[in-house]
Residue, then its C-alpha position, 0 to 999 in steps of 0.5 A: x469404875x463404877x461398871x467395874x463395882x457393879x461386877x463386884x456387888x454382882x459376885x458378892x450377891x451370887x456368893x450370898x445366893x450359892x450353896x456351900x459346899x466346899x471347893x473342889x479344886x481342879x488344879x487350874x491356874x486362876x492367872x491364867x484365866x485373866x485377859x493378857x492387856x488387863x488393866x484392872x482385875x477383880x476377885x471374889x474368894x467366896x470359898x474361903x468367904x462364906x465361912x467368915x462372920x462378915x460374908x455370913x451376914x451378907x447371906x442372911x441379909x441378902x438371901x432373898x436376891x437370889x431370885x433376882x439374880x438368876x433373872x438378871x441373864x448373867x449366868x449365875x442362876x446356873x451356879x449352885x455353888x460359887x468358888x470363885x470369880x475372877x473379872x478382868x479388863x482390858x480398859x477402863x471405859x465401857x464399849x458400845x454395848x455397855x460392859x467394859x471393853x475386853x472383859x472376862x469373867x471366869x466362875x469357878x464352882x459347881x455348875x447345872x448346865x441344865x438350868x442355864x439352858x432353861x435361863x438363856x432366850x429361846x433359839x440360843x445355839x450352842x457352838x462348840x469353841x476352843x473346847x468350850x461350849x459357847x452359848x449364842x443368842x438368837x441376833x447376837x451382836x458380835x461384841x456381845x457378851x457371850x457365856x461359854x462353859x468350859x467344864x461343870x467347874x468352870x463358866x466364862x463370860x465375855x466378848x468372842x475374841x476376849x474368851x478366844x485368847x483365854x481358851x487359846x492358852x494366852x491368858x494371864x496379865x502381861x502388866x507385871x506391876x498389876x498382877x503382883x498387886x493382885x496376888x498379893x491381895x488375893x492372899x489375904x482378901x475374900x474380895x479385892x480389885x486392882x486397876x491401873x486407871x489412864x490419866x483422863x483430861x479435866x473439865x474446862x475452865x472455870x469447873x471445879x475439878x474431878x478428884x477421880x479423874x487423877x488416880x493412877x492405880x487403885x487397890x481396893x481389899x474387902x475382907x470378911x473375917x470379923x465383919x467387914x473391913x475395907x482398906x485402899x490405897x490409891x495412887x494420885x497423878x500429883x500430890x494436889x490430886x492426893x490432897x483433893x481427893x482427901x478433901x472429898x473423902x472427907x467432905x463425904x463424911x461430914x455431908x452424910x447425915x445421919x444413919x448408920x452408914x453416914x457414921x461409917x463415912x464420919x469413921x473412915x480414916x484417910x492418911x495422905x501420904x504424897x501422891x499416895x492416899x490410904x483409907x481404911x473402914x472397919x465395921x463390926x459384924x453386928x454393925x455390918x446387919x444393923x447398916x445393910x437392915x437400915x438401907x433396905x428400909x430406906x430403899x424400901x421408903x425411897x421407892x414408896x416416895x417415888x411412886x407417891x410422886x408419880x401417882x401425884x399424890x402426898x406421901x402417905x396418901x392413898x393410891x386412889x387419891x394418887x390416881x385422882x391427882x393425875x386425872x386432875x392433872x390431865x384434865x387441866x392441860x387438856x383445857x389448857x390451863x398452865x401447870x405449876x413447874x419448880x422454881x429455878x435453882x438457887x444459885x451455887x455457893x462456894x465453900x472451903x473445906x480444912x484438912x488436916x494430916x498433910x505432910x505440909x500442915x493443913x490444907x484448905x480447899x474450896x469447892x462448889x456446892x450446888x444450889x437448891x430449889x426453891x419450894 
């Protein structure tokens, strides 16, 4: 799953980083372009988005990864302007060379062959494919990922067999429940993902168990038109799944501190209903840049920590003094003189969490919270 969200936050910084003409529509069937075993499907309508208030704030907000998102080898340095995107899946677990297995993308838009070549490593060959040219990368694995530009409208990211299906004509979801999800959201949502996830078995005895390890199928639905409004609905194995589930959602909220994005958590609303779980999100567009500003800072501040603690020295301390704590810290072991390490972790508390809204009268459940270290 979080492979998957990865590709979303991918197609939305490529979204924010494209420019904005209109669609020009090529009278292709996007269902078509879904691998036939899916079992998850992500979209992202940046042609009806990039209009809205939500997607605008994105934009300025996240303008500056545009650089990083043509060095990142995925291809989209090679769109100028973004349509659509269309992800799908053929299972949820990643393969051996760390991308879901059997997945797809389709990218529609306005597309410059000549800075994808420019992009792709020296000695890349392109081999002509089902009617696409498919771009080969000097000692490719053969279930690598590859590019293939089937038109200046139309790129295609995915394994060889993967892309061989789609350009054959045999494309489009066989799971009838799945693809009635997806066009139902795709109707209404600039960016959406459905997925119908396998039951997975739970860790041994004596673990707390893993709320996510139980969802059956899940629609996520993003949309933009005044800001940023997330609804889901996620289908538990049982309903003490459903309900541990709540109980982390909310655990969530209550643990997020403060922040603009810890009172987005405190604000989600959860309603269980059954085996089902709904969670709904609504943030105003000026709340939207207020939080994405606030998490640029903190990551800004997170990295600054970080390299003040691999320099060794105190936070706010200079780099020089940073470089003389390491020195002194090699010359200590190269005496060897023995280092101070953190003391053991204390040991975890058990601790009850009370939910409220059940169709049975509230819950109570109890889980692990981990131990600190001592300073």
């Amino acid at each position: 799953m979080r492979a998957i969200l990865r590709l979303l936050l991918a197609g939305v910084l490529a979204g924010a980083a494209s420019g904005g003409a209109v669609r020009q529509e090529s009278g292709r069937d996007p269902w078509r372009l879904v691998h036939p075993e899916a079992r998850w499907i992500l979209g992202v309508d940046w042609a009806r988005a990039r209009n809205c208030l939500g997607a605008q704030v994105l934009k300025r907000q996240l303008g500056d990864m545009q650089g990083k998102m043509r060095s990142a080898g995925m291809g989209f340095g090679a769109v100028v302007t973004l349509d659509r995107i269309i992800v799908s899946g053929a299972s949820m677990k990643a393969g051996s060379n760390g991308s879901p297995e059997g997945l797809v993308a389709a990218i529609e838009g306005k597309l410059d062959r000549a800075r994808l070549r420019k992009e792709l490593p020296p000695g890349t060959a392109i081999e002509k494919f089902k009617g696409a040219d498919l771009y080969v990368p000097p000692k490719a694995d053969p279930r690598e990922p590859l590019l293939a530009v089937v038109s200046d409208e139309l790129m295609m990211m995915g394994d060889r067999e993967s892309l061989g299906l789609i350009l054959s004509g045999q494309g489009g979801a066989r799971d009838s429940d799945l693809y009635g999800s997806a066009a139902r959201l795709a109707g209404s949502a600039e960016i959406w993902l459905v997925a119908a996830a396998p039951q997975t078995e739970q860790d041994g005895a004596g673990k707390q168990p893993d709320p996510f390890k139980d969802m059956k199928r899940v629609e996520l639905s993003v949309h933009l038109q005044h800001g940023l409004r997330v609804a889901a609905r996620v289908a538990a194995a049982s309903r003490q799944s459903a309900e541990n589930l709540a109980g982390a959602m909310h655990l969530a909220g209550a643990m997020s501190g403060g922040g603009t994005a810890g009172g987005w958590l405190r604000r989600l609303q959860v309603d269980l209903r059954g085996e089902e779980l709904a969670l709904t999100l609504d943030v105003p567009a000026k709340e939207l840049e207020q939080g994405i500003e606030e998490g640029k800072r903190m990551a800004r501040q997170a990295g600054k920590q970080a390299l003040d603690a691999w320099l060794g020295a105190a936070p706010g301390a200079t780099h020089a003094r940073g470089r003389q704590a390491v020195r002194g810290v090699a010359a200590a072991r190269a005496r060897g003189v023995a280092t101070g390490m953190p003391s053991a972790a204390s040991e975890p508390r058990v601790r009850t969490i009370r939910i409220v809204g059940a169709e049975d009268g509230p819950k109570e459940i109890r889980y692990t919270a981990p131990g600190r270290s001592s300073p």
